[in-house]
C-alpha positions in Angstrom: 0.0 0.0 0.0 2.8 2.4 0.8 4.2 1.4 -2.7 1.6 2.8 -4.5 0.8 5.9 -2.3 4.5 7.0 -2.9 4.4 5.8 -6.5 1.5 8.5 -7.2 3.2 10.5 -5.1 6.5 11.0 -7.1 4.4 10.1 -10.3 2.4 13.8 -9.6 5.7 15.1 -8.8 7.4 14.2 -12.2 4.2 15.8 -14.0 5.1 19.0 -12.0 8.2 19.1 -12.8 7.1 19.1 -16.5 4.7 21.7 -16.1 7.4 23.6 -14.7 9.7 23.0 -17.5 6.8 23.5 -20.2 8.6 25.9 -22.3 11.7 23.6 -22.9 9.4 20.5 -23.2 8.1 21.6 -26.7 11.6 22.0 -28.0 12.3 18.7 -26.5 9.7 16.7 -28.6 10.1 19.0 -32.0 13.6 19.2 -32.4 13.6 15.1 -33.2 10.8 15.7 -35.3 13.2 18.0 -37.5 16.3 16.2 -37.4 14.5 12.6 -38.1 12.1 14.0 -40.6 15.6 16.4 -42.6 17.8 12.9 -42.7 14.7 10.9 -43.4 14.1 13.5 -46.4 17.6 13.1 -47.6 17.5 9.0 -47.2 14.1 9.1 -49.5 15.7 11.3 -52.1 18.6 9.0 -52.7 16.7 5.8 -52.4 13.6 6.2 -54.1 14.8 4.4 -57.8 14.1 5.8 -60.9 11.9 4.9 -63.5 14.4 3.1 -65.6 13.3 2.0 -69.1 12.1 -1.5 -70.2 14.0 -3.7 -72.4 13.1 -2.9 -76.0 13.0 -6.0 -78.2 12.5 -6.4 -81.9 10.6 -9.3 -83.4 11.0 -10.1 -86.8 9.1 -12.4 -88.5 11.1 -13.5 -92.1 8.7 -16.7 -92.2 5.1 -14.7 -92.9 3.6 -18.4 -92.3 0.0 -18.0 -90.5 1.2 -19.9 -87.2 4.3 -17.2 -87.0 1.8 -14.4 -87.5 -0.3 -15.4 -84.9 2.8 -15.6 -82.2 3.9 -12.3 -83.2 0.7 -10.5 -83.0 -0.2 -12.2 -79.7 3.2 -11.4 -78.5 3.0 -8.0 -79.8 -0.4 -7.1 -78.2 -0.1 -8.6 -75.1 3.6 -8.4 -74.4 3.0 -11.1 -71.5 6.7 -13.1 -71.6 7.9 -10.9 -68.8 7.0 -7.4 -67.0 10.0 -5.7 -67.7 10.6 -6.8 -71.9 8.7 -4.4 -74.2 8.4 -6.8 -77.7 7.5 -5.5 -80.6 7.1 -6.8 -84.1 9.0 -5.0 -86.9 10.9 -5.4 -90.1 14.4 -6.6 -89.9 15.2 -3.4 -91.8 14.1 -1.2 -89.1 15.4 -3.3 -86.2 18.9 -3.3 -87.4 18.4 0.6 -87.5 17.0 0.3 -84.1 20.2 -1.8 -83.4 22.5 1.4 -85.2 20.6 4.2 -83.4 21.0 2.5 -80.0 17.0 1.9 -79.6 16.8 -1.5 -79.5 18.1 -3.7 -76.8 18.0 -6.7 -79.5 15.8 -8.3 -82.7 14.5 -12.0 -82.3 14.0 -13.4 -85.7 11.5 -16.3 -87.1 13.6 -17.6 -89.9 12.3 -18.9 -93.4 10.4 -21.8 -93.3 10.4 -21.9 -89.6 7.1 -23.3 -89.3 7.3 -26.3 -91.9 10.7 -27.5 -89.9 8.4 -27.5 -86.4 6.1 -29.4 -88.2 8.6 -31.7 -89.9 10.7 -32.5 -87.3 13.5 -30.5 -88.4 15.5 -28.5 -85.3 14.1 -24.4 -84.9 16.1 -21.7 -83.5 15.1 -18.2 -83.1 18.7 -16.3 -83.9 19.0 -13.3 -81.6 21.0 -10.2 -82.9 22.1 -8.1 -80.0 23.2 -4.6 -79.2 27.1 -4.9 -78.3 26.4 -1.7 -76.2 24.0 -3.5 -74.2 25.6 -6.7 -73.3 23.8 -7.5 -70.3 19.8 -6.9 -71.2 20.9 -8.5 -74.4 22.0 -11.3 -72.0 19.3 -11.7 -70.3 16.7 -11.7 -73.6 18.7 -14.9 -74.9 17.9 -16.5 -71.4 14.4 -15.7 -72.3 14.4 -17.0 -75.8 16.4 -20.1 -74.3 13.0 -20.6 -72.3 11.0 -20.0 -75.1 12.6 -22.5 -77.4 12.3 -25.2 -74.5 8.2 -24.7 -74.6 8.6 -25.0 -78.4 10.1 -27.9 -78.1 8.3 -29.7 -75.8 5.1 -28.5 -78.4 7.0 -29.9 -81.2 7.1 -33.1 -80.0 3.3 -33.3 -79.2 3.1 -31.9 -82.9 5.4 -34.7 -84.4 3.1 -37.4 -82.9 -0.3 -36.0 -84.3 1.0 -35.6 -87.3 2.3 -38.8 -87.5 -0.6 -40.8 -86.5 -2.8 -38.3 -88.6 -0.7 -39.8 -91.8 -1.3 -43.0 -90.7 -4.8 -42.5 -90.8 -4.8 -41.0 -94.2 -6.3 -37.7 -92.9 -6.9 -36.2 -95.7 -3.8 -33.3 -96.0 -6.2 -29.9 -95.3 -8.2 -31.5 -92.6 -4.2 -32.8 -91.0 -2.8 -29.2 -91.5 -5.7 -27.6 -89.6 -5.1 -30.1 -87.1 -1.7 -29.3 -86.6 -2.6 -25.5 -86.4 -5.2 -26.4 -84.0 -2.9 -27.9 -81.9 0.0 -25.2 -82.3 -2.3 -22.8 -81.3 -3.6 -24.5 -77.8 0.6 -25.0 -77.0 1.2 -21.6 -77.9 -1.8 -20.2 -75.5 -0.7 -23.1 -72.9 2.8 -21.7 -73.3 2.3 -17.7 -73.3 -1.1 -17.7 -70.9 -0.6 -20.8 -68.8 2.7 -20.7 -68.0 5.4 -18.2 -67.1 7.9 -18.5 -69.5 10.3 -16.9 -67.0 10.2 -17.7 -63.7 10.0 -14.4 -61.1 10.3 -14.8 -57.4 9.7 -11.2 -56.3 11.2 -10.5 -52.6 9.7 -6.9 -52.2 11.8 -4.2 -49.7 9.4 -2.0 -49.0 12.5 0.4 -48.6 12.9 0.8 -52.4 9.2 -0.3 -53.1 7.8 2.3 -50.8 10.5 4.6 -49.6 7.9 7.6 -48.4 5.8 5.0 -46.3 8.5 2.8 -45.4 10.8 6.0 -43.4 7.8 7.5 -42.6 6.7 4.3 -40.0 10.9 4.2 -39.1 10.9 7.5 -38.5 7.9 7.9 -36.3 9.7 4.5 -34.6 13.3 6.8 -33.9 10.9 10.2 -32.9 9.8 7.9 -30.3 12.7 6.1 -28.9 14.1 9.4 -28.9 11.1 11.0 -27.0 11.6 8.4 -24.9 15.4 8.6 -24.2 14.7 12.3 -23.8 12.2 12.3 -21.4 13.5 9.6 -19.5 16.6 11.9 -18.7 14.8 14.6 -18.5 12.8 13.6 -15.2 16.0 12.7 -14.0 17.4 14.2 -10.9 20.6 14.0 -8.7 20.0 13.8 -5.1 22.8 13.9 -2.8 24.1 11.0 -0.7 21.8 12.5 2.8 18.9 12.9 0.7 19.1 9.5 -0.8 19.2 8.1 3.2 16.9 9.8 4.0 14.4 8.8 1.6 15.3 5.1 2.6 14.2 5.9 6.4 10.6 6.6 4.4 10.9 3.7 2.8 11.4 5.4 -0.5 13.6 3.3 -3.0 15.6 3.8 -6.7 13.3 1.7 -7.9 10.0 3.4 -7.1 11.7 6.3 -8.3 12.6 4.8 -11.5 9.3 2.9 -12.2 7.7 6.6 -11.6 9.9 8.2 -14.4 9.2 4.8 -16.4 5.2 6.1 -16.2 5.5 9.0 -16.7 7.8 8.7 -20.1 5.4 6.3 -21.2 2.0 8.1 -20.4 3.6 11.0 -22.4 5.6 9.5 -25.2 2.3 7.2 -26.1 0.5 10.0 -25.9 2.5 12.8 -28.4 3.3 9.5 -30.7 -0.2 9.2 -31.1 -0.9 12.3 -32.3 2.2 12.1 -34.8 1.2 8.9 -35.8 -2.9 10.3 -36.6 -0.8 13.0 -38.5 1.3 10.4 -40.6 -1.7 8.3 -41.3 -3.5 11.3 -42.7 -0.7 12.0 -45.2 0.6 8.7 -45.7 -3.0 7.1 -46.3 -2.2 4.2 -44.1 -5.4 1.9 -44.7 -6.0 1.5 -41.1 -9.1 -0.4 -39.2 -9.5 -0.7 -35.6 -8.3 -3.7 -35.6 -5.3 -2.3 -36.9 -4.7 0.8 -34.2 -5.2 -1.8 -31.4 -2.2 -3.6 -32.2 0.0 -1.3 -33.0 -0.9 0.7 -29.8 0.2 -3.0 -27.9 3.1 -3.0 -29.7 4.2 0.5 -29.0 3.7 -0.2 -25.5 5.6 -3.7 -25.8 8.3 -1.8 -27.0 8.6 1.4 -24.7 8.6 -0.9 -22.0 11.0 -2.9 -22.8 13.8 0.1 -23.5 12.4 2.2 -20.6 13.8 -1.0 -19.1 16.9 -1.0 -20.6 17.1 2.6 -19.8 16.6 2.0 -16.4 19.0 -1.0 -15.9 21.9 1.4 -17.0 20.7 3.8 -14.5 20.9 1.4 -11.4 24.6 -0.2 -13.1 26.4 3.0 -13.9 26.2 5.4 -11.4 27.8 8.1 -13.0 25.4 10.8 -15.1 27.3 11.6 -17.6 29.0 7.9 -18.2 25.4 6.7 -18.1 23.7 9.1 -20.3 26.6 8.2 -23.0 25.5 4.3 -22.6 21.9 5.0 -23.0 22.7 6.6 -25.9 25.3 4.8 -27.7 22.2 1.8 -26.4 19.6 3.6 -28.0 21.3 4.3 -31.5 22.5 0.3 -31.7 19.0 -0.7 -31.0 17.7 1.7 -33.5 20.3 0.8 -36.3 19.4 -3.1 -35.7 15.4 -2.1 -35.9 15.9 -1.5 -39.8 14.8 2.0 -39.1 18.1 4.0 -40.1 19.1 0.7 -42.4 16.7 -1.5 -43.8 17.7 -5.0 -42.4 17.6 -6.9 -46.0 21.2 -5.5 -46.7 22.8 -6.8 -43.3 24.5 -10.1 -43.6 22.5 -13.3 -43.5 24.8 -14.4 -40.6 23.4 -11.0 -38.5 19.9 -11.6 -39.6 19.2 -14.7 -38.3 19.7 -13.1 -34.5 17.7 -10.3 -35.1 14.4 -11.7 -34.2 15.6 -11.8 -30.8 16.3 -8.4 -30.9 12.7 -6.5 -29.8 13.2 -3.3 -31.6 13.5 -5.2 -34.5 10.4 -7.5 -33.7 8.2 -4.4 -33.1 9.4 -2.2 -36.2 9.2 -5.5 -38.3 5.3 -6.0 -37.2 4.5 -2.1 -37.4 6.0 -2.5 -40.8 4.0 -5.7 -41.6 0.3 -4.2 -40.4 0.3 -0.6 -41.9 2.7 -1.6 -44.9 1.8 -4.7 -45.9 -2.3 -5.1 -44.5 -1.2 -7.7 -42.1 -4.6 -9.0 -40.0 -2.4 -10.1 -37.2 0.8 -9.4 -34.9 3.3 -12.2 -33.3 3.0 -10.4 -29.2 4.2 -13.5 -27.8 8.3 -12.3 -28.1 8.0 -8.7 -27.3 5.6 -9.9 -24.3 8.6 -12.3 -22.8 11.2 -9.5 -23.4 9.2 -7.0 -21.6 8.1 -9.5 -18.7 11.9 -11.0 -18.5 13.5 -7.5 -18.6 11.3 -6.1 -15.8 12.3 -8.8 -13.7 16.0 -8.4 -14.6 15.6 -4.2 -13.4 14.1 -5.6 -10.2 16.5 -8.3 -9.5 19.4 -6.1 -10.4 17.9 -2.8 -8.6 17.1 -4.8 -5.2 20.3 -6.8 -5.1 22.1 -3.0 -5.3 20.4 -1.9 -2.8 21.1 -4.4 -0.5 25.2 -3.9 -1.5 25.0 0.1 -0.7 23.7 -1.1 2.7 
């Protein structure tokens, strides 16, 4: 009971000594807000990518057979071998001026009597002439006409056996050739609509992908670890060796005092990082349910608890001010530079990555990414819960077995 009653006690007496302070307090909480949101600027400007060009590819069709036609139109209208290879049918004249004026990336040719050699058995090649200025997208179109030559292929062999069993038949020879078309048209839709022709595993970075939303969430995420920081050391207060015994004759401990300025930073911090975070989601466009603000709101707290603890553990280790305000700090910017907030984590080494889920920051920024980012439905509490729960105990344990040395 007395616990409490001087917990509210000190608790009232931090809030006074922010109303008393209220003309520095507003500097405190905007100047993060300029220097996070200047760097953050800066960081968007020279990460945001620029709309490069496609790959501009020349198709030219020297066979003018009816099945060639029909893959060149389809490939020309729908362009669907790969999202980032613009094809487009043209003479060979005008591609190998293409070629000359730098235009063209490469030409892909159908060569006479390309489609009585599919249907005869006889090996097909598409012969690629590429841009020697453009080595590598000219590269990587022969990997693509490498795939495509595989599907044709694998069609020609279907092909071949209809065509043989229509002979045996004796099909009469219009009825067989429409037959064959029929049939080089379902593998060429099978091919093109059916399958991907090249295979794309997309791993999105939401840093490159979306670099206004993505250091807008990491930069509310540093505006309040630094509020945070800030605040924490801002309620703090030097007493003198009598004042400190006396205080113990009351009954009056570090720890009470430090759980005090832990509640205090935290009523305070959630409460401004709300109202930035309402402001964010207004410009941002963050589509946000309920749902949604509940769990990042746990999360927040998850995470403010845990470094307020961290905060505090250096507090009771290092008695020192000055020494103890540089390890907060130096603390504050490695747990901010392992979040992914200053660095997005996807360019760390694999060997560092696989011990940052055990590092909290980065499990909270992770899920605050995951939810207003990516329209996650659900968050992972369970870590950031043991953290805070295991830390906590760790500030007590530490706190009371000091106390008992200094008596």
């Amino acid at each position: 009971m007395h616990f409490v009653k001087h917990l509210l006690l000190f608790i009232k007496n931090n809030f006074l000594q922010l109303r008393r302070k209220w003309l520095s307090l507003p500097l405190l909480l905007l100047f993060p807000i300029l220097i996070v949101g200047l760097v953050a600027g800066l960081i968007i400007t020279f990460i945001t990518p620029d709309d490069s060009d496609p790959i501009y590819v020349g198709l030219v069709d020297n066979d003018q057979s009816k099945e060639t036609q029909l893959v060149v139109e389809l490939i020309d209208q729908s362009s669907q071998l790969s999202s980032f290879i613009q094809i487009n049918k043209m003479s060979e004249a005008e591609a190998a001026n293409a070629i000359k004026k730098d235009e063209l990336t490469s030409y892909i040719t159908f060569p006479n009597n390309f489609t009585n050699n599919l249907y005869q058995g006889e090996p097909v090649k598409l012969p690629i002439v590429a841009n020697p200025n453009r080595s590598t997208e000219s590269y990587l179109v022969k990997e693509l006409i490498e795939s495509i030559t595989r599907h044709i292929s694998a069609s020609q062999a279907n092909i071949l056996t209809i065509n043989y069993y229509a002979k045996e038949l004796n099909i009469d020879d219009d009825i067989r050739n429409d037959l064959l078309f029929e049939q080089f048209k379902e593998f060429l839709f099978y091919t093109i609509g059916k399958d991907k022709i090249i295979n794309e595993q997309e791993i999105t970075n939401n840093a490159t992908a979306s670099p206004i939303h993505y250091y807008g969430i990491a930069s509310w995420f540093i505006i309040l670890t630094i509020w945070l920081l800030a605040i924490y050391n801002f309620l703090c207060k030097e007493n003198t060796i009598h004042i400190k015994q006396r205080m113990r004759l009351y009954g009056i401990t570090d720890r009470l005092q430090i759980t005090a300025r832990m509640i205090v930073s935290l009523l305070i911090t959630m409460l401004f990082s709300a109202c930035f975070f309402a402001i964010l989601n207004h410009l941002l466009e963050w589509n946000l349910i309920l749902e949604d603000y509940v769990r990042i709101s746990f999360l927040l707290l998850l995470y403010s608890i845990i470094f307020l603890t961290c905060l505090a553990i250096i507090e009771v280790i290092i008695p020192s001010q000055k020494f103890r305000l540089l390890g907060q700090s130096f603390l504050t910017g490695l747990i901010l530079l392992v979040s992914g907030a200053i660095i997005p984590t996807i360019y760390f080494p694999v060997q560092i990555q696989q011990f940052l889920p055990y590092v909290f920051s980065f499990e909270a920024l992770s899920w605050l990414q995951e939810i207003s980012l990516n329209d996650r439905l659900y968050a992972d509490f369970y870590p950031l819960l043991i953290m805070s729960v295991a830390g906590l105990f760790l500030l007590y344990g530490i706190s009371i077995w000091k106390e008992r040395v200094q008596e």
